[in-house]
DSSP file (Angstrom, degrees, kcal/mol; ACC not computed):
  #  RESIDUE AA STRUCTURE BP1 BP2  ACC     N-H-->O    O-->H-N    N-H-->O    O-->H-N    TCO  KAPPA ALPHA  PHI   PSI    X-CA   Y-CA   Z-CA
    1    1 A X    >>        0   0    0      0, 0.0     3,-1.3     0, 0.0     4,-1.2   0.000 360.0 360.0 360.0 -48.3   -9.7  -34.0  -26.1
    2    2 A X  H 3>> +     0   0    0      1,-0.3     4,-3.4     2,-0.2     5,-0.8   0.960 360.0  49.4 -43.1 -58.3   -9.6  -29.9  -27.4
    3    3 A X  H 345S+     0   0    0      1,-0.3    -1,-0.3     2,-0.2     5,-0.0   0.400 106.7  50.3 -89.8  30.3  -10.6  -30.7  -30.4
    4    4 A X  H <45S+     0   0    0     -3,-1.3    -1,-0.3     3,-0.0    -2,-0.2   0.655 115.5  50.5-114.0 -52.6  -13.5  -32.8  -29.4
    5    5 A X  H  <5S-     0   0    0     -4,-1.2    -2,-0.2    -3,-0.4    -3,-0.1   0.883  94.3-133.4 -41.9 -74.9  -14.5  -30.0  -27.3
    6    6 A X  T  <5 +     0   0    0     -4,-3.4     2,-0.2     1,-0.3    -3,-0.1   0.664  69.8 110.1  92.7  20.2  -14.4  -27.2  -29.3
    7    7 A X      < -     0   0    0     -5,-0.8     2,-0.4     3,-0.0    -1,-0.3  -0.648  59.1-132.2-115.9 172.2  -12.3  -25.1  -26.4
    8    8 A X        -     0   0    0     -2,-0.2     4,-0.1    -3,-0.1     0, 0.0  -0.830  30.5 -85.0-128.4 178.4   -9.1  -24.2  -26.9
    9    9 A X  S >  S+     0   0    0     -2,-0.4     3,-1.4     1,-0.2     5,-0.1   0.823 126.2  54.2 -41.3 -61.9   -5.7  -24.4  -24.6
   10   10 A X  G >> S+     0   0    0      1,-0.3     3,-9.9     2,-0.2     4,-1.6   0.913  93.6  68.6 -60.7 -80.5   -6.7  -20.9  -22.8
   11   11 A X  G 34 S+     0   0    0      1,-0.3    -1,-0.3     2,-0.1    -2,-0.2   0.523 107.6  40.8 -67.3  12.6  -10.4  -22.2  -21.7
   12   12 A X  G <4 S+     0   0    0     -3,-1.4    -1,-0.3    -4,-0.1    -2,-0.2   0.308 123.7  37.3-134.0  33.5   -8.6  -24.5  -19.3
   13   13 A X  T <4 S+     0   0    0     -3,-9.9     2,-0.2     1,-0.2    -3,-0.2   0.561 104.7  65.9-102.8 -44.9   -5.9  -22.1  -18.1
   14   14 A X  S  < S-     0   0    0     -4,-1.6    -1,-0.2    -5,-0.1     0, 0.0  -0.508  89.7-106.1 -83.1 146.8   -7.3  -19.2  -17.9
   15   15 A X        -     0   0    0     -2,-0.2    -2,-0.1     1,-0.1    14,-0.1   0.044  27.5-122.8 -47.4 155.4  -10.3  -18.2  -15.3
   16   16 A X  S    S+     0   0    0      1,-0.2     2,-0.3    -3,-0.1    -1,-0.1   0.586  88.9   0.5 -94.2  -2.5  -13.7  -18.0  -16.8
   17   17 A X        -     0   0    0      2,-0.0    12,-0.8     0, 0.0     2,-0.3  -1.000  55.5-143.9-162.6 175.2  -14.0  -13.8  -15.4
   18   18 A X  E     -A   28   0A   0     -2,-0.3     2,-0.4    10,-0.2    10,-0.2  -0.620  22.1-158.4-118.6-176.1  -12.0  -11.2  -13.4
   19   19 A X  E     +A   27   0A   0      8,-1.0     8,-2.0    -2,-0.3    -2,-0.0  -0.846  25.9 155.9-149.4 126.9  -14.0   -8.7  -11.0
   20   20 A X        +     0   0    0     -2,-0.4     6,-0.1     6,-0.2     8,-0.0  -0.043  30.8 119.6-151.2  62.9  -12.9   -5.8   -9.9
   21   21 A X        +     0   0    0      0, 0.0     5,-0.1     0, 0.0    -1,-0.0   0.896  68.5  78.7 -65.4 -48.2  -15.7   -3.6   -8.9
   22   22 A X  S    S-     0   0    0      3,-0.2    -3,-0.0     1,-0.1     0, 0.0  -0.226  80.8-130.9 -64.5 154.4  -14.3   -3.5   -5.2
   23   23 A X  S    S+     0   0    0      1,-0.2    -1,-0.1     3,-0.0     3,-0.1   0.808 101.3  12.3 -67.8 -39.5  -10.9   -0.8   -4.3
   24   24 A X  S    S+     0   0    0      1,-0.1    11,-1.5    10,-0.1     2,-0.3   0.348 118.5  61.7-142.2  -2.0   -8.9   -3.5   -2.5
   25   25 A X  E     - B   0  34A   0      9,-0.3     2,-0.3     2,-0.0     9,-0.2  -0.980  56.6-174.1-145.9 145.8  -10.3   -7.1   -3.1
   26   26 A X  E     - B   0  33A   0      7,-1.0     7,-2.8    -2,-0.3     2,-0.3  -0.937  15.6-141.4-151.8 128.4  -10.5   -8.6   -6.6
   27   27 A X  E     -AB  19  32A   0     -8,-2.0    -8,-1.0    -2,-0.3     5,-0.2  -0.783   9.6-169.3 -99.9 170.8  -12.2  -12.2   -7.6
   28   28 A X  E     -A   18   0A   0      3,-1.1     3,-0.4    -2,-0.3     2,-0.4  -0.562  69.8 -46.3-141.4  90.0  -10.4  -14.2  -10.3
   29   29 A X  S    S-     0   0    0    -12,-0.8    -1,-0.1     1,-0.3   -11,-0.0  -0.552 127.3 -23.1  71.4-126.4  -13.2  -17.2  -11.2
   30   30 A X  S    S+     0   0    0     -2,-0.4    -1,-0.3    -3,-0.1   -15,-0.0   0.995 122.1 107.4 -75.2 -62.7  -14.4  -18.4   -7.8
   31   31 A X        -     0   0    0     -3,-0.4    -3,-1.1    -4,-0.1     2,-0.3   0.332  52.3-160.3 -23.3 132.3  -10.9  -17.0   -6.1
   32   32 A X  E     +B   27   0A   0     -5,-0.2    -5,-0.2    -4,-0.1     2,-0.1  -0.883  17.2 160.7-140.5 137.2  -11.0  -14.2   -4.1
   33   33 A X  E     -B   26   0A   0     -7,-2.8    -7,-1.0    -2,-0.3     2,-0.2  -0.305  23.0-150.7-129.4-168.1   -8.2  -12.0   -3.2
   34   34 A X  E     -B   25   0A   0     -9,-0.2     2,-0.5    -2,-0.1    -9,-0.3  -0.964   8.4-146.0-170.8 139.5   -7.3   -8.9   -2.0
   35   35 A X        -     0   0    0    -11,-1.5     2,-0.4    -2,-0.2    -2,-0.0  -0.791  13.8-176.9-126.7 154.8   -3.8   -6.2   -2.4
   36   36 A X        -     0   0    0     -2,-0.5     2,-0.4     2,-0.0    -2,-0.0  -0.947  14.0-148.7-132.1 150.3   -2.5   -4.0    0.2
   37   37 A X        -     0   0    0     -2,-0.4     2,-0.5     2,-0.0    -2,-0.0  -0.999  14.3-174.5-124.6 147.2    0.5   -1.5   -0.3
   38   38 A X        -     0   0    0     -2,-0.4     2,-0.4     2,-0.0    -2,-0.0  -0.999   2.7-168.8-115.3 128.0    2.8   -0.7    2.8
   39   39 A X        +     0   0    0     -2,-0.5     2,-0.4     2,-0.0    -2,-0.0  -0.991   9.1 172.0-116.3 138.4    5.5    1.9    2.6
   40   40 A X        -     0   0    0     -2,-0.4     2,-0.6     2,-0.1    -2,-0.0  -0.994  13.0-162.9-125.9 133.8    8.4    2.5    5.4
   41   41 A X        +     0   0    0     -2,-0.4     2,-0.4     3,-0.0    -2,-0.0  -0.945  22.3 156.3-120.5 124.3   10.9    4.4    5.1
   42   42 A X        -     0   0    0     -2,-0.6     3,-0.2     0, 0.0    -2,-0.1  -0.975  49.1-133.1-141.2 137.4   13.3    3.9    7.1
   43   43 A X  S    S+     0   0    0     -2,-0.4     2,-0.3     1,-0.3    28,-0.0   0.650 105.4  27.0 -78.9 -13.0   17.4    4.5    7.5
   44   44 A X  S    S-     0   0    0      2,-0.0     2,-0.4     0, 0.0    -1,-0.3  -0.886  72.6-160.9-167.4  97.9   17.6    0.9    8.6
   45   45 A X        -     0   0    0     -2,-0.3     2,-0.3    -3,-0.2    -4,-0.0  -0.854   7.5-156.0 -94.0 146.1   15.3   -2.5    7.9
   46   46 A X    >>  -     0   0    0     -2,-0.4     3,-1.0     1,-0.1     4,-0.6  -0.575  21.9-127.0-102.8 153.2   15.3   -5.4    9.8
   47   47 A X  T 34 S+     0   0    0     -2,-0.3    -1,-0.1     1,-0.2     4,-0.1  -0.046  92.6  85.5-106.2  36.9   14.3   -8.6    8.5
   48   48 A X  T 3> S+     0   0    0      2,-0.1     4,-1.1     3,-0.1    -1,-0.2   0.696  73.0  65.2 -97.0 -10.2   11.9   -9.0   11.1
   49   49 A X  H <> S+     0   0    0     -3,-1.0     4,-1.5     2,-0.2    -2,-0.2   0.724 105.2  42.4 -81.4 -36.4    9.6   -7.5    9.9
   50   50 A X  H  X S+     0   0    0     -4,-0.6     4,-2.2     2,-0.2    -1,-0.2   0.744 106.6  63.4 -52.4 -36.4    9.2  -10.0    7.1
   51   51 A X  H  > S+     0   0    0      2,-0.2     4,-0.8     1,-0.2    -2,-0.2   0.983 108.6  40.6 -39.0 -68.0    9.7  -12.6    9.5
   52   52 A X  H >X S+     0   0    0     -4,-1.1     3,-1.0     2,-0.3     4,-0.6   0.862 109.9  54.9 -58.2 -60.7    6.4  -11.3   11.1
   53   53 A X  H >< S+     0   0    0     -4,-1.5     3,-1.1     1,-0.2    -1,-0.2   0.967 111.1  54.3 -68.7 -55.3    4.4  -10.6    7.6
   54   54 A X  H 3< S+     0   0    0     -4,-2.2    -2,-0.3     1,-0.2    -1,-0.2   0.575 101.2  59.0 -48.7 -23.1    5.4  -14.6    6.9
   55   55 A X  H << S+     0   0    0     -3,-1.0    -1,-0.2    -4,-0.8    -2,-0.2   0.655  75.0 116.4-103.5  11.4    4.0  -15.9   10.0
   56   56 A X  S << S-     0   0    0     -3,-1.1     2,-0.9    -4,-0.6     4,-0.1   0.295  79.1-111.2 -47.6 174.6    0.9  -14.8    9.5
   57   57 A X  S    S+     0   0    0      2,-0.1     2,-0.2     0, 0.0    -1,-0.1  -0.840  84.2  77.4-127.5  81.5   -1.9  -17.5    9.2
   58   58 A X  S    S-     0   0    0     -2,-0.9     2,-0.4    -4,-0.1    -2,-0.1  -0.759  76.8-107.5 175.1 132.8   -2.5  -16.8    5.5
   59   59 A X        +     0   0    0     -2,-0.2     2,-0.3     2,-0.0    -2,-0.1  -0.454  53.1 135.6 -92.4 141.2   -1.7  -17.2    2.2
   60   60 A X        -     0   0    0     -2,-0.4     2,-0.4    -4,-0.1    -2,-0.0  -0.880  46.4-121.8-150.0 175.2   -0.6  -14.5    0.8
   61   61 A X        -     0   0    0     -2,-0.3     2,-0.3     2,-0.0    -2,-0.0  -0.994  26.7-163.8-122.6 128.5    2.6  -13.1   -1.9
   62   62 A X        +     0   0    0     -2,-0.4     2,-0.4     2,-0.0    -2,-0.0  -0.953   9.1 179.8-111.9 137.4    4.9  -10.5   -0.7
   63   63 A X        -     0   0    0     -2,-0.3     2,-0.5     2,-0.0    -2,-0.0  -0.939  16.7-143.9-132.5 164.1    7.1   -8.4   -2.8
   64   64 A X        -     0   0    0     -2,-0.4     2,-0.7     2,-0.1    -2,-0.0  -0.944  12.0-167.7-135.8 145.4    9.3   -6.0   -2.2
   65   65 A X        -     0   0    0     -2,-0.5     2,-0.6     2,-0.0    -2,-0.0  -0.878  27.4-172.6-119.6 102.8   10.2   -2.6   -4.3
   66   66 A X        +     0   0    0     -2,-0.7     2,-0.3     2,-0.0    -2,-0.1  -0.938   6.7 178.6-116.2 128.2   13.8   -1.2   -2.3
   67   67 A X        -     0   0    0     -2,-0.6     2,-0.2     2,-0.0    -2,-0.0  -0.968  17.0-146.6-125.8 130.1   14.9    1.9   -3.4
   68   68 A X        -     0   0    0     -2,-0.3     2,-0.3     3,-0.0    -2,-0.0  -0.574  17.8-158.0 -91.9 170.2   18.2    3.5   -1.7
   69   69 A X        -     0   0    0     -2,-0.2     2,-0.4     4,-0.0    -2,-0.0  -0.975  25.2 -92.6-138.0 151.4   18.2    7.2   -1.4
   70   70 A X     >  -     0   0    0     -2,-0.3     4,-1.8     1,-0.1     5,-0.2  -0.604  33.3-128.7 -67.4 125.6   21.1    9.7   -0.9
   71   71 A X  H  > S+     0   0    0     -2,-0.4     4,-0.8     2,-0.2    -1,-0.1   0.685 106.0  37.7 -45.6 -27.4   21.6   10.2    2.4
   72   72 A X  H >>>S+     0   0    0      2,-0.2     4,-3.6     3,-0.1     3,-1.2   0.864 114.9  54.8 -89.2 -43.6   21.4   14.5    2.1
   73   73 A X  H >>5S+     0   0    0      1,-0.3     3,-2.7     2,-0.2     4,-1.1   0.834 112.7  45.8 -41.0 -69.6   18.5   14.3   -0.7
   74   74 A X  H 3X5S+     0   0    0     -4,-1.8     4,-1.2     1,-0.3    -1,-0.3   0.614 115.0  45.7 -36.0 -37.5   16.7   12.1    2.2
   75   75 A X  H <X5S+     0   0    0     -3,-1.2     4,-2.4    -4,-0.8    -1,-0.3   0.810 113.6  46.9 -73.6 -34.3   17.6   14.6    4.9
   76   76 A X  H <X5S+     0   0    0     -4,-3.6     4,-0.7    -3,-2.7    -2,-0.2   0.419 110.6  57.1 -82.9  -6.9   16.5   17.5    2.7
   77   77 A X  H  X<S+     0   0    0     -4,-1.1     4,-1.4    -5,-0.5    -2,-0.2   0.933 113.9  37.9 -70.6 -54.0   13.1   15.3    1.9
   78   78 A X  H  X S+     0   0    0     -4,-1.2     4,-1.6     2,-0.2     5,-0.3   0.941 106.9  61.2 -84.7 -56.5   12.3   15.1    5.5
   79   79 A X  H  < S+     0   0    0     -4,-2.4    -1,-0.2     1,-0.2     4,-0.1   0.764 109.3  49.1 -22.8 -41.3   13.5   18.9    6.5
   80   80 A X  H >X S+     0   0    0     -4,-0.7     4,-2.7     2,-0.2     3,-1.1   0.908 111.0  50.9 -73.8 -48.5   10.5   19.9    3.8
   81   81 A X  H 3X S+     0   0    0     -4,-1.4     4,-0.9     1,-0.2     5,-0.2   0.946 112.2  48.5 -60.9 -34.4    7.6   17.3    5.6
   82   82 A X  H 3< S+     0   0    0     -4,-1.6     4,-0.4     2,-0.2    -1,-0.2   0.621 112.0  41.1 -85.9  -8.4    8.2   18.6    8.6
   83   83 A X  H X> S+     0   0    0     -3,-1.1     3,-1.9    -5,-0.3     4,-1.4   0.863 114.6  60.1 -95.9 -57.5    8.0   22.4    7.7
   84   84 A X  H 3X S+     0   0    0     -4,-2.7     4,-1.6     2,-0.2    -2,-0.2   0.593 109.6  36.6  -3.2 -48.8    5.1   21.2    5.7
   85   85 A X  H 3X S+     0   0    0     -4,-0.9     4,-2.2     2,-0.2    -1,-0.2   0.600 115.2  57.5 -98.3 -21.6    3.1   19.8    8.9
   86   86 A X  H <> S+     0   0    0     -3,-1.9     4,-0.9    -4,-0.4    -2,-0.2   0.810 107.9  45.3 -90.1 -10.7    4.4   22.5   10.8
   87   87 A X  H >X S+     0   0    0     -4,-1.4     4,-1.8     2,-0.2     3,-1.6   0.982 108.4  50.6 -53.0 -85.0    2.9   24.9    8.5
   88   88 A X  H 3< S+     0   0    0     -4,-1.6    -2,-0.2     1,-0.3    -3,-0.1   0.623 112.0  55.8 -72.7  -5.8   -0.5   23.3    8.1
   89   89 A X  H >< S+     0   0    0     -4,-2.2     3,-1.2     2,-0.1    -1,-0.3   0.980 109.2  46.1 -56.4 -52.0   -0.4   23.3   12.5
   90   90 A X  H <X S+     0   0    0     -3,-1.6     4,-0.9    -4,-0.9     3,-0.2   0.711 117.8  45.5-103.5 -41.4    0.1   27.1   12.5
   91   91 A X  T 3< S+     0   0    0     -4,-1.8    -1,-0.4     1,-0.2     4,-0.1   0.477 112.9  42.7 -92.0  10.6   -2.6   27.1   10.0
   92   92 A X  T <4 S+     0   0    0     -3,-1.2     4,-0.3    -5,-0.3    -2,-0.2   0.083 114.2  59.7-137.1  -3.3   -5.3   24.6   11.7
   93   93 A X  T  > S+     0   0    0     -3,-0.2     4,-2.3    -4,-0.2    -2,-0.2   0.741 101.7  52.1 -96.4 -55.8   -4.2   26.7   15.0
   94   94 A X  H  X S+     0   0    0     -4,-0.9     4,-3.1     2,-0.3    -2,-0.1   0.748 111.2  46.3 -59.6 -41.2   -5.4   29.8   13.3
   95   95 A X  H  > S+     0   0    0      2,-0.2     4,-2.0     1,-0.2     5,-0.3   0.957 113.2  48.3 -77.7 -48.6   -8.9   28.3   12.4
   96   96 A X  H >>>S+     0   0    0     -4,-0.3     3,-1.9     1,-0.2     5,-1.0   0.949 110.1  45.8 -73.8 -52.3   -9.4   27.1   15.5
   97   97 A X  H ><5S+     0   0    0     -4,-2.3     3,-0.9     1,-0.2    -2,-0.2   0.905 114.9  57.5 -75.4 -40.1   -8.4   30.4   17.4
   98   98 A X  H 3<5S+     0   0    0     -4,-3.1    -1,-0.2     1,-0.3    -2,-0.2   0.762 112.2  40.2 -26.1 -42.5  -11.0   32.2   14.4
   99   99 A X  H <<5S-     0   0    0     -4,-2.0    -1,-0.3    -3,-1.9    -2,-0.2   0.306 127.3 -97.1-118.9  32.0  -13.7   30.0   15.5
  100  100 A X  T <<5S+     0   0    0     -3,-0.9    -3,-0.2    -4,-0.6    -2,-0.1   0.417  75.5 139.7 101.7 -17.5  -13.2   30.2   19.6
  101  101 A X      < -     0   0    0     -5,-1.0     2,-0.5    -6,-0.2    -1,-0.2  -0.240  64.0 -98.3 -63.1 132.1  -11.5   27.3   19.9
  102  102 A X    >   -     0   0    0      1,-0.2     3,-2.6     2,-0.1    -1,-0.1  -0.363  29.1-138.4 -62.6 126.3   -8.3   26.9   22.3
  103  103 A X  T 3  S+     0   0    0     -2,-0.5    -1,-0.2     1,-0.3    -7,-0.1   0.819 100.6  52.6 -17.7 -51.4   -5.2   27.3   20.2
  104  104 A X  T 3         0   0    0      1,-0.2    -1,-0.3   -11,-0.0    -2,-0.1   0.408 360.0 360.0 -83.7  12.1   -3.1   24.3   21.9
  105  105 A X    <         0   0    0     -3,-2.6    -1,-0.2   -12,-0.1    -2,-0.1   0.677 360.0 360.0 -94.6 360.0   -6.3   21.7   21.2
């Protein structure tokens, strides 16, 4: 049949185009699909939360990328976001009391 044709193996595996003009949704032929990322971090996952992403009414592939961390690196991770956020309040506090605004909004 191929060589009757004049196709090869590849034009009837492969899709005849890809698209990806869009940020998050992607055609492949007629197919259209779409990729999400979630990250949690968290000291503790439950596999309910997969439970719950699987009982969704959709077809879909889930992977998962689990990375442990050292429990002080992780402590010292968090110590830094949170002087981080409490810095840029202090500083977003500042603007607001600059342009009349109450401090506490």
């Amino acid at each position: 049949m191929i060589p009757k044709t004049g196709l090869s193996t590849k034009d009837f595996i492969a899709p005849d185009s890809f698209d990806f003009r869009f940020s998050r949704l992607f055609r492949v032929g007629t197919t259209w699909g779409a990729a999400s990322y979630l990250q949690i971090l968290a000291s503790e996952l439950s596999d309910k939360l997969l439970a719950e992403l699987l009982e969704m009414d959709a077809e879909m592939t889930i992977t998962l990328h689990i990375q442990t961390v050292d429990q002080a690196a992780a402590v010292k991770s968090i110590k830094a976001k949170v002087s981080d956020i409490d810095k840029m309040k202090v500083e977003e506090q500042k603007k607001a009391a600059r342009s009349g605004y109450d401090m506490d909004i």
